[in-house]
N, C-alpha and C positions, 0 to 999 in steps of 0.2 A: 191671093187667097188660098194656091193651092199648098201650102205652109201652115196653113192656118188649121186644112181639111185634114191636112197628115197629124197635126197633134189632136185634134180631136179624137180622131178615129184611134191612135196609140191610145190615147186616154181613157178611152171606151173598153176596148180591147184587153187594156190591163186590167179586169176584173177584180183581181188579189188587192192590187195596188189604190183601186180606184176606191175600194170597200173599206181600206184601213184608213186614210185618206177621208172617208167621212164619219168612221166610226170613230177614230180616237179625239177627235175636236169634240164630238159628242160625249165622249167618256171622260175626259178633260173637265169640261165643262159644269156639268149637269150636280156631282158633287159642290164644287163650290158656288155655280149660281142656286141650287137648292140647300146650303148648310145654312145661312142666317150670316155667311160674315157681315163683316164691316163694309158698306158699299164702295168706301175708296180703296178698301184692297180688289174690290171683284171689279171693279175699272181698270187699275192697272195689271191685273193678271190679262185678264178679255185684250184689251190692247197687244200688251204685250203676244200674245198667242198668235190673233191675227197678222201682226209684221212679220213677225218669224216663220207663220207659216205663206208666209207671202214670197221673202228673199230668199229661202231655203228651197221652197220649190222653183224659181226660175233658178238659181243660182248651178246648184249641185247639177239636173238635167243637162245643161250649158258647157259645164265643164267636162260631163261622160261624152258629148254627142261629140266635142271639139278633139277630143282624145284619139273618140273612136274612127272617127274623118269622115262624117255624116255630114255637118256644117261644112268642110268645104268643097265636097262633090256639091251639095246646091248652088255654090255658090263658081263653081265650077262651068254650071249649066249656065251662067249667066243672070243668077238673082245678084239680085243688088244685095250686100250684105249687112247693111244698113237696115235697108227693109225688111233682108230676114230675123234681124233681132227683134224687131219692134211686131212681125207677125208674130212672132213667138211667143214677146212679152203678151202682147193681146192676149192671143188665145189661152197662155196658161194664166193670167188674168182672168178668164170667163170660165178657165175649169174650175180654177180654185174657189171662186165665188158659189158656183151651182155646188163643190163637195161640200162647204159649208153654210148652204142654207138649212139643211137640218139642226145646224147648233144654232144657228141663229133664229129660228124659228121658236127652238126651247128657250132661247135668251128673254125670246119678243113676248112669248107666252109664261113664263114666269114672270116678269114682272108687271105685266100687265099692260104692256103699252098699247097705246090708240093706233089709229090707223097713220096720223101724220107722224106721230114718231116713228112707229115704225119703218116706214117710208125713207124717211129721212136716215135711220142708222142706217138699212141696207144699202143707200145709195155712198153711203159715208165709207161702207165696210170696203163698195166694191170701189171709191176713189182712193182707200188704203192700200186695196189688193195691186194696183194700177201702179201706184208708187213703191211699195215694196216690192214687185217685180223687175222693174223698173232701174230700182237698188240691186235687187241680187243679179242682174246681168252686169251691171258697171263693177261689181263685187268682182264679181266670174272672169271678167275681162281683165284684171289686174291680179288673177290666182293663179299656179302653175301644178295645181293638184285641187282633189275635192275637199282634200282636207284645210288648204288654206282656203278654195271656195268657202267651205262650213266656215272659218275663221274670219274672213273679212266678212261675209252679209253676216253674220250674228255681230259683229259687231258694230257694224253700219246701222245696222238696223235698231237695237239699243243704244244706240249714240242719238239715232233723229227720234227716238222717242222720249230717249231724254231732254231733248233741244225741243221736243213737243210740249214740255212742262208736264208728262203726265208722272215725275219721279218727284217735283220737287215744285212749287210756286215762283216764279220769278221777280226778284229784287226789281221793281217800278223803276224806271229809269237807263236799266243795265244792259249791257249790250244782249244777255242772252232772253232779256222782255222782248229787245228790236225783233232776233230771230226769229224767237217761237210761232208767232203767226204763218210765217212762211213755208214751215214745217209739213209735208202733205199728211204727217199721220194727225196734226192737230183736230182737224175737222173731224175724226174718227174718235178722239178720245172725249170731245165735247158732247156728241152724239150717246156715247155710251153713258157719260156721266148721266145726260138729259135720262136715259131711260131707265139706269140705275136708281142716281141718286135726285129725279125730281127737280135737275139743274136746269137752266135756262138753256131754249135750244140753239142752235146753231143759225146763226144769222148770214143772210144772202153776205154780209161783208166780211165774214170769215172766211169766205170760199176764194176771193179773189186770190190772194198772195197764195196760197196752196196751190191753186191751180196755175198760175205760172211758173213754179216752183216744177211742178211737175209737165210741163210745156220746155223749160229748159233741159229735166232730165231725158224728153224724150230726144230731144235735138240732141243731147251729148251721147245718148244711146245710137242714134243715127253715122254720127260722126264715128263716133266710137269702132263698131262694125268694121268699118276697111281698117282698120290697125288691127285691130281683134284676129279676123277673118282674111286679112288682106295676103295675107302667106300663098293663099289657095290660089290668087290670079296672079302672082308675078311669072 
């Protein structure tokens, strides 16, 4: 956990970083959930926003710390580096969640959602955040600059949102209908429809395939680590 205490505590600390970080998902936002569009444009913008600012914040962090030789002095000391990524994923999992409860708040309160929807997006937001982190470390671990970091999880991340169905309906029968359930951002885009657009909510048997989906990414996260990081103990 003491991995866990260091990024909190940096996360805190960055002031600058921590204020823009909840201010511009708010200033993002609040335009187009307050203009009147079309509720299946403010679905897929909302989705979209949330991944991206999901793989983007683990991803790019991941690749300055690997750069700067931070990850492998921890891993020097004897952390498992396995474990360090998946500490990591966590905790910037629960930062990014707490920076954007403010937007999500403005989401909850314009449209007027009950206490059980609401309930239900938040917990959907933070089992996005958990997955797009998740992404942007496996992104991070096959980049050799921030700039192909930024390239693969933006596009990792708009790929499983597309495979989420939230760009297009899937053809009944088709292989990309099999997927889409499995998807961990699905649960998050049914959730928003639900609060947007009045759509049915998300049912305990949506959640299964996502959540193994996201059980496997963390075990390839795990594995992942010692090739990643493994440089540091030979």
């Amino acid at each position: 956990m003491t991995i866990m205490k260091a990024e909190w505590r940096l996360a805190i600390r960055n002031k600058r970083l921590l204020f823009f970080n909840i201010l511009v998902p708010i200033v993002f936002i609040a335009p187009l959930i307050l203009s009147g569009a079309p509720g299946v444009h403010v679905t897929v913008i909302l989705v979209v926003l949330f991944a991206l600012f999901s793989t983007f914040g683990s991803s790019i962090p991941l690749i300055r710390d690997k750069e700067s030789g931070l990850l492998q002095r921890y891993v020097m000391t004897g952390v498992n580096p396995g474990f360090l990524l998946l500490q990591r994923t966590l905790a910037f999992a629960l930062i990014d969640f707490l920076q954007l409860v403010p937007a999500q708040a403005l989401i909850i309160i314009v449209t007027g959602s009950n206490f059980g929807e609401m309930s239900l997006f938040m917990t959907m937001v933070f089992l996005a955040l958990i997955a797009g982190n998740l992404f942007g470390v496996l992104a991070a671990s096959a980049s050799r600059s921030i700039a192909e970091g930024a390239l693969f999880s933006s596009l990792l991340a708009l790929y499983m949102i597309h495979l989420a169905g939230v760009f297009r309906v899937a053809v009944p029968g088709s292989l990309v209908s099999i997927v889409e359930p499995w998807i961990p951002f699905r649960p998050l885009y049914l959730s928003v429809r639900t609060i947007v657009l009045g759509a049915e909510p998300v049912m305990s048997s949506d959640l299964a395939p996502p959540l193994f989906f996201i059980l496997v990414l963390i075990m390839g996260t795990y594995f992942r680590g010692k090739s990643f990081l493994g440089v540091a103990i030979r």
